[in-house]
matplotlib code that plots the C-alpha trace (Angstrom):
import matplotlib.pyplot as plt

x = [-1.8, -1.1, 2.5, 2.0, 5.1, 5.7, 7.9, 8.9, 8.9, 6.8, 4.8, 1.7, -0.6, -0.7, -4.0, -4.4, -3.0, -5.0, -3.6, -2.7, -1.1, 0.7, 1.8, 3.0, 4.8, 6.8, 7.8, 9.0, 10.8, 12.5, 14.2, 11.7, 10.5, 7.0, 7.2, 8.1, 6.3, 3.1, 4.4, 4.6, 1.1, -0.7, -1.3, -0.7, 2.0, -1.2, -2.5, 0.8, 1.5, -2.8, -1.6, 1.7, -0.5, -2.9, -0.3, 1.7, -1.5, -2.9, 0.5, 1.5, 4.8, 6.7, 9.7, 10.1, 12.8, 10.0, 8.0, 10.8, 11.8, 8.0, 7.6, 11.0, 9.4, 6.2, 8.0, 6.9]
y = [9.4, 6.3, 4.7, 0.6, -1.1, -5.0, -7.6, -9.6, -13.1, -11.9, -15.1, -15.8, -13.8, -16.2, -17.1, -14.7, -15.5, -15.0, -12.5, -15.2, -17.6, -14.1, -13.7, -17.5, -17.3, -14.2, -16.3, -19.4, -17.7, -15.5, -19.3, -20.0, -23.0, -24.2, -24.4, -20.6, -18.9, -21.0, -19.2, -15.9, -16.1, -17.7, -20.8, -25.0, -26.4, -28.1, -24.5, -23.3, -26.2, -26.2, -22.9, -24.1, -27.2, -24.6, -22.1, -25.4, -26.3, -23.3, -22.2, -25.6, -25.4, -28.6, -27.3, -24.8, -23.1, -22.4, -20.9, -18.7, -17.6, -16.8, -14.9, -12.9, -12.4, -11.6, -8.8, -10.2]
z = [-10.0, -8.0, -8.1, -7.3, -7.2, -7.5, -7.3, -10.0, -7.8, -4.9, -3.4, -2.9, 0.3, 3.0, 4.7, 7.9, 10.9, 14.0, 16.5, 19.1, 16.2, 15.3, 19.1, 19.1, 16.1, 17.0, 20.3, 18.3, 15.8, 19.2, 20.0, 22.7, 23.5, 23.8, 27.7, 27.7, 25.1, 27.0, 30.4, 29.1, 27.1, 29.8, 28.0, 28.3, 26.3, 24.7, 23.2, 22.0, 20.3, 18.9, 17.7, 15.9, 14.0, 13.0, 11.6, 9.8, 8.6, 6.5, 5.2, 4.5, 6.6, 8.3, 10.3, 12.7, 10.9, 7.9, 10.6, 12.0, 8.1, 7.9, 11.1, 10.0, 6.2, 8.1, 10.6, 13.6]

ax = plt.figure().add_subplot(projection="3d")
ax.plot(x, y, z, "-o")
ax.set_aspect("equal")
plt.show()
């Protein structure tokens, strides 16, 4: 026997995130700024802020706090 347990206001799955948005996001939502979390990736300013669009895109989020909320709802 299988014990499933729910939530009664859990939301809705997010779309995936791809392992370098994940990486990205977890820097952001650290407090570190574009230049920096593109230093320590190995990235452009350009990319890491590609990356952010593309997250705020497919989860429909505007601010960078919604994106640190998510990344801290997410565990990263």
């Amino acid at each position: 026997m299988s014990l499933t347990i729910t939530t009664p206001h859990a939301e809705a799955p997010t779309p995936a995130l791809a392992p370098r948005e994940q990486e990205t996001l977890r820097h952001i939502a650290a407090g570190r700024t574009y230049l920096q979390t593109a230093r320590h990736m190995g990235l452009s300013q350009h990319t890491v802020d590609a990356y952010l669009r593309r997250i705020r895109a497919k989860l429909g989020i505007n601010s960078t706090a919604e994106l640190t909320r998510l990344a801290v709802s997410l565990g990263l």
